[in-house]
N, C-alpha and C positions, 0 to 999 in steps of 0.2 A: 161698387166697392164702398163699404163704410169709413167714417171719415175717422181717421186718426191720427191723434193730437198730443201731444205732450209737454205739460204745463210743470215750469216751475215757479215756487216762489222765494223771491226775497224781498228784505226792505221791509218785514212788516214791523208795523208799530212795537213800542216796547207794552202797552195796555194791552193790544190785541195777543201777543203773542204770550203773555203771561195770563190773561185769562183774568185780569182785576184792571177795576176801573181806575184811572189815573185823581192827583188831590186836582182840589182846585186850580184850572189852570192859569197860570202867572202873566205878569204884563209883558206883551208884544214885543218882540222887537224888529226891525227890519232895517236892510243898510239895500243901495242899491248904485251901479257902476255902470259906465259905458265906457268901453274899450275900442279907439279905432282899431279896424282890422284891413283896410287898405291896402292890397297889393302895393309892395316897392318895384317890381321888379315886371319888366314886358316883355314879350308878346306873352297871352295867357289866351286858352279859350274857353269861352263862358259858353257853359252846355245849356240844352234846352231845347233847341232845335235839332232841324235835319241831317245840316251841315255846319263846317266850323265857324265860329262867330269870335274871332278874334277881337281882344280888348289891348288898344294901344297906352291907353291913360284911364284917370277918373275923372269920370262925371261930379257925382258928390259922394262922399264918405260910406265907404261898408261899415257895418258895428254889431261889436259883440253886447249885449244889452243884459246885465244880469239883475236878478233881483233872491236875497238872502233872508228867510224868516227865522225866528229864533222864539219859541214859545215857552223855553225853561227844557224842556223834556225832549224835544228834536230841533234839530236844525234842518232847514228844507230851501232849495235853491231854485230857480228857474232862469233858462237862457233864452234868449232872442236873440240869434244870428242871422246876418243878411248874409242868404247863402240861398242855393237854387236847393240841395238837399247836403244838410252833412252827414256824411256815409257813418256809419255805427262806426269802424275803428276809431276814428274822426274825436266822437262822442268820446268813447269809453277809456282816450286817452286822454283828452282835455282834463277829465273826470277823473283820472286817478294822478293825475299833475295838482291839480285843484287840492286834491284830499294831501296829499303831501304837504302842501303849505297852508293850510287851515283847516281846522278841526273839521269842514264838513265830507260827509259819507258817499261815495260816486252812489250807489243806493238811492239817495236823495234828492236826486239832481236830476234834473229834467233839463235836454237842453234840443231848441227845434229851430229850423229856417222858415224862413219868411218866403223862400221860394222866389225871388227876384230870379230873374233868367238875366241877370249880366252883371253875372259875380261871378269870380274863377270854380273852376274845379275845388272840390274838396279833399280828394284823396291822391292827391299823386304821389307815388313814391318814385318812380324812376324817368326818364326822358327830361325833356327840358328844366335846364334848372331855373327859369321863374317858375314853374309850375311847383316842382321839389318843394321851392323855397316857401314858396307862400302856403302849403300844408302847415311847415312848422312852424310859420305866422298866426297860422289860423288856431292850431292847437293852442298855443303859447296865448293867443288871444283873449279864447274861452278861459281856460284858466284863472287868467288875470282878472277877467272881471268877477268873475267866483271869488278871486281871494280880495279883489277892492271893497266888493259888496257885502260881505263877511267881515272885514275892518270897518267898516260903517254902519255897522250894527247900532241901531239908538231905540230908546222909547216909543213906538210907533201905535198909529192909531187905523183899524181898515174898516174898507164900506164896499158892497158893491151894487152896482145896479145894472140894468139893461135899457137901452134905446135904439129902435129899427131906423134904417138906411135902406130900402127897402131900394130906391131907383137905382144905386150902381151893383147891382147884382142880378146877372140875368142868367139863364138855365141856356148851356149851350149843346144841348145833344136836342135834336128836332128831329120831330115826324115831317114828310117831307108829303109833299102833295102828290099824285098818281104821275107816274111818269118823272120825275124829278131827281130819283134815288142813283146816284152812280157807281157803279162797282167798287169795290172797297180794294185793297191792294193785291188781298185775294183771289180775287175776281168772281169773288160773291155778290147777294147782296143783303146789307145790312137794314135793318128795319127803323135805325134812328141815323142821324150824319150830325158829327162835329164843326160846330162853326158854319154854317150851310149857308153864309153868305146872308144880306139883309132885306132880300128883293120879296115881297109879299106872294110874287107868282112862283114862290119855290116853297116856301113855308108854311108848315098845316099848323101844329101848337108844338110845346116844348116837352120834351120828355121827362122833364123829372121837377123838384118844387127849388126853391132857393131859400135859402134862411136869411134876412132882410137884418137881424137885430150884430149889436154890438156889446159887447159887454164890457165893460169896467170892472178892475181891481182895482182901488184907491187907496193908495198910503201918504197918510199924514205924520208929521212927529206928533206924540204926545200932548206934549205943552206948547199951545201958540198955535197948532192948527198947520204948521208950515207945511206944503207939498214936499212928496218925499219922492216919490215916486207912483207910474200909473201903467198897470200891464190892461191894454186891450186886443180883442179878440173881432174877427170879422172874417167871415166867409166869402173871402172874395181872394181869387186868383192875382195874379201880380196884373199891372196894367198893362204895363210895354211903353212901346213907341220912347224910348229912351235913344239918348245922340250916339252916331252911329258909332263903334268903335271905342266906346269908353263904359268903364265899371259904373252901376249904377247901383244904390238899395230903393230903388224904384218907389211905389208908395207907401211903402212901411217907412223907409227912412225921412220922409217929409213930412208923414205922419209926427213921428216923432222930433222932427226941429218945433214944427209946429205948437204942439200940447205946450211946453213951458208960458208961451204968452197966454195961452185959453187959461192955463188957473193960477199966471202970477208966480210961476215958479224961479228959482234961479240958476245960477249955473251946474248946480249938484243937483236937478232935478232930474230924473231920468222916467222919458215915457218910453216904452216900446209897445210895437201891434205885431201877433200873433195871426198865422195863417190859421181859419179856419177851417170847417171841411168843404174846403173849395175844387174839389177832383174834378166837378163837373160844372160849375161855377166860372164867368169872365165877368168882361166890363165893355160887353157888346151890346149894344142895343138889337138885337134880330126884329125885324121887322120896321125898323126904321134908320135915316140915316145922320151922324151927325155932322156939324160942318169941320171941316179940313183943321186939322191941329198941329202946331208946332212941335218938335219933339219935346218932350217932358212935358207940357202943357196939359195933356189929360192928367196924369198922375198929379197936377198942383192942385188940378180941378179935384179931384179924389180925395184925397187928402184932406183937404180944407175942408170938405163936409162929413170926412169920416171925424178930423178935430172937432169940428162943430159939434157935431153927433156925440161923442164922447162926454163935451163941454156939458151938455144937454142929461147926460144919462148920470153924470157926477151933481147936479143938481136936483138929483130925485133921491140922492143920501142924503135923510134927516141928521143923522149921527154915525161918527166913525167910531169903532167899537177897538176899546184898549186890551183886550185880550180876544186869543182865538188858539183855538184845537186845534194843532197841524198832525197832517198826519200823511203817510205815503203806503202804496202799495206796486210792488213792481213784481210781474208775474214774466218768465219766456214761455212765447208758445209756440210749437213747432206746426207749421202749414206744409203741406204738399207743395212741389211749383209744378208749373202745369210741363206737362210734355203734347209736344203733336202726336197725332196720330201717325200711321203709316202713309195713309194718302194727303196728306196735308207736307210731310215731306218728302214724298216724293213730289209733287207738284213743285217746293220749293228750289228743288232740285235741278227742276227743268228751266224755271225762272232764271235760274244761275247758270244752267248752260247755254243758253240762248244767245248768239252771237251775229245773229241775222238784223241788219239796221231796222230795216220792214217793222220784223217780226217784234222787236223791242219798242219800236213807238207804239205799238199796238197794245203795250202791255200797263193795266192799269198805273195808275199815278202811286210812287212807292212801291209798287210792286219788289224791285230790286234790295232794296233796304228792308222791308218784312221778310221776304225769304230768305235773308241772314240773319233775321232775328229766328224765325222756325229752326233751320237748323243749329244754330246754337240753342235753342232751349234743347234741343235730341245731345245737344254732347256735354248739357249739365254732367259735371261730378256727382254732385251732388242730389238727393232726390227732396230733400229735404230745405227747407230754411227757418231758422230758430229767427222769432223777431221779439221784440224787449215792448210789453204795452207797462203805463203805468197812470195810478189814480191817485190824485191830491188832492187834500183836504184844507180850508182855510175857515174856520170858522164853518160856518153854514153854505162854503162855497166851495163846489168842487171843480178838477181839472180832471179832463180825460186826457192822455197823448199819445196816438198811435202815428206808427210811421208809413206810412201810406199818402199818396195825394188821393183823401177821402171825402166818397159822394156827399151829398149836400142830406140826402135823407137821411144817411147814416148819422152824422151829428143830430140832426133835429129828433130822432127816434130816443138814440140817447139821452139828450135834454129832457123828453115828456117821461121818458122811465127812471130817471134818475132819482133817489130817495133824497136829493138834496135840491132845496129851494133853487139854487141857481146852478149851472151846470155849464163851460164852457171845455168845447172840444180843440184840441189842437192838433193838425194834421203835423205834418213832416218834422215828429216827435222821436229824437235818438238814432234815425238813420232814415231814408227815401226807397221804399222799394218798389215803387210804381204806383198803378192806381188799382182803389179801391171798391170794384161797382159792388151794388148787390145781385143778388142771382139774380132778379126779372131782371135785373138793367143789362147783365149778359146776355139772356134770349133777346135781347133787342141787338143784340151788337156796334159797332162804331167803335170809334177810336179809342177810347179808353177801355174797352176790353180785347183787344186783338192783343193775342202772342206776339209777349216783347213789353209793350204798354201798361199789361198786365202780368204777374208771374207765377201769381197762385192758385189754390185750389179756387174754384168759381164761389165758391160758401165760407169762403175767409172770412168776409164781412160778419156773418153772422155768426161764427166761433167767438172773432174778437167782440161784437157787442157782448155776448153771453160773459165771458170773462169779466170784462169791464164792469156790467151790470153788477156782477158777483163780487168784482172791486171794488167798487163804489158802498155796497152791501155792508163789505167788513170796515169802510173807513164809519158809516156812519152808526154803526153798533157800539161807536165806541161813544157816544153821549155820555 
């Protein structure tokens, strides 16, 4: 079947879309907000896993982390939410709340999670009303820092740079040594495994590469040099091992207590760290082990050298530059979701009738839970799913943002093809619709492509780079 795709656009530039080059672009400005978004209200369950994972309290603070540019000609927004994935309604209402109380365009606005696994649901409408309640926390959240960050619009000055963190990023889909491989929930078997445990006698090499760098946006005010704000980007999955039973923004949000002391900032400083394309990406050493950690403990250790790192990459800006081209392109493009086959549900089928104690321990690990994911992809509505990609411009520095937990190759392929000097990818961008392998990473199989984990066409991947590429294209034509 050839692949069919349906692409629209909006958001494009006012230079682009009129065909003439814009004047000389005017001095910067940038304002930038953080919103507690902290559940009031308990029992909530924080998704991510198999089973429910109930959150009684907080750990330390969830946040809506905005940042607002202002170039004369657009206004352009960026969110950083501590959120496991905020569902596109989520998005698109924040967004047009936002635009209601200040002049900026939902168009404009890019708003992504950090992917923490122990933050509430994003989308409840109906059942428990802590659940209810804290949707309209969260929407009302987003907004707010949109419209804070937009009031603190000043003279601002940016820079950015790159610096690798290369050791807490490790590729966690492995080839497995002869004989080692276990049935998958299917009761196949797959050619790569997820997580495959640290033991050397199970381990051949890892299946895919990992992207090591960090990158920095840095905003300064104008005059004085003062830290304004710092959006960083790292391809690294959430950590975990957070205290049991309570909301956590895991190492994004420590991240970001962090940064104010590394550049001397004050209270109105706001750093936030972006999920990169960490689909395939943890903070597992494979092949080795380390010693026994307290909870939160790894994520301090994280943290502290992603701050470092950062610290490090902010010092390789000679100079912050007081003007910058912004500019946005937001394209829909519609993907197939995947369906089973006939024999794939019929099998699932049988998994589900199966009532025999025997016969059930005998049945791979998940087995019961995939074969309710099989049959629900067969009683999709729908065949289709519209997802929202979009490309930002800041000066010489671009953003990708697709909504996918997307592979590690896929951002780095992007970055070497990008017409712009620096290029940072941000996955779980405007809504989470599973993960993102490429096609060979499908002929290998394992957990992030089995139905369910995954929900689209197998060549999604490379639709959406082509777009993007194509996006990036029309931001940087406009010189």
């Amino acid at each position: 079947m050839k692949n069919m795709t349906i692409i629209k656009v909006t958001g494009l530039m006012v230079a682009l879309t009129l065909g003439v080059a814009r004047a000389a672009t005017p001095a910067l400005r940038a304002g930038a907000a953080a919103v507690d978004i902290s559940p009031k209200e308990f029992p909530l369950n924080m998704p991510g896993g198999f089973s429910a994972n109930m959150a009684a309290g907080v750990n330390d603070p969830l946040h809506a982390r905005a940042l607002v540019l202002d170039d004369g000609a657009m206004l352009l927004a960026l969110v950083v939410v501590d959120n496991l994935g905020v569902a596109r309604e989520v998005c698109d209402e924040a967004k047009a709340l936002a635009a209601q109380r200040c002049p900026l365009k939902p168009e404009n606005i890019l708003v992504c999670a950090t992917h923490t696994h122990s933050a509430p649901v994003s989308n409840t409408t109906t059942g428990p009303a802590p659940a209810v309640a804290y949707r309209k926390l969260l929407v009302e959240g987003i907004a707010e820092a949109l419209v804070r960050s937009h009031a603190a619009l000043r003279p601002a000055a940016v820079g950015v740079a790159v610096q690798p963190l290369p050791e807490e990023v490790f590729n966690r889909r492995w080839y497995l040594k002869p004989g080692k491989m276990p049935l998958n929930p299917f009761g196949k078997m797959d050619q790569v495994k997820m997580n495959p445990g640290t033991s050397p006698d199970v381990l051949d090499q890892p299946a895919g590469p990992t992207d090591p760098d960090i990158t920095v946006l840095s905003l300064q005010e104008a005059k004085g040099h003062k830290p304004l704000a710092l959006l960083a980007n790292y391809s690294l999955h959430y950590v975990g091992a957070t205290p049991s039973g309570k909301v956590s923004a895991d190492y994004f949000g420590e991240f970001a207590r962090l940064m104010p002391s590394r550049v001397r900032g004050d209270t109105n400083f706001v750093a936030m760290l972006s999920n990169g394309t960490s689909g395939d990406i943890n903070n597992i050493p494979f092949g080795s082990t380390r010693p026994p950690r307290e909870p939160f403990e790894q994520i301090r250790i994280v943290a502290g050298k992603a701050a470092d790192t950062a610290w490090l990459a902010l010092k390789k800006i000679e100079k912050h530059a007081t003007t910058a081209r912004l500019g946005m392109v937001q394209r829909e493009l519609t993907l197939r979701l995947r369906r089973p086959t006939a024999e794939q549900l019929a099998e699932a089928k049988a998994v589900l009738a199966t009532t025999d104690k025997a016969a059930l321990e005998k049945l791979p690990r998940l087995a019961e839970h995939y074969a309710r994911n099989v049959i629900a992809a067969a009683e999709h509505k729908e065949d289709t799913l519209s997802i929202q990609l979009q490309a930002l411009r800041i000066g010489d520095f671009a953003i990708c943002g697709i909504p996918f937990e997307t592979f590690a190759e896929i951002g780095l392929d992007l970055k070497k093809r990008s017409p712009f000097p620096q290029t940072a990818v941000i996955s779980h961008a405007n809504a989470r619709h599973g993960y993102l392998p490429t096609p060979a990473q499908h002929k290998l199989g394992g957990y992030e492509t089995w139905l369910g984990t995954n929900k689209v066409q197998e060549d999604a991947s490379d639709l959406i780079t082509a777009q993007l590429l194509e996006m990036l294209a029309e931001l940087k034509a406009t010189n």
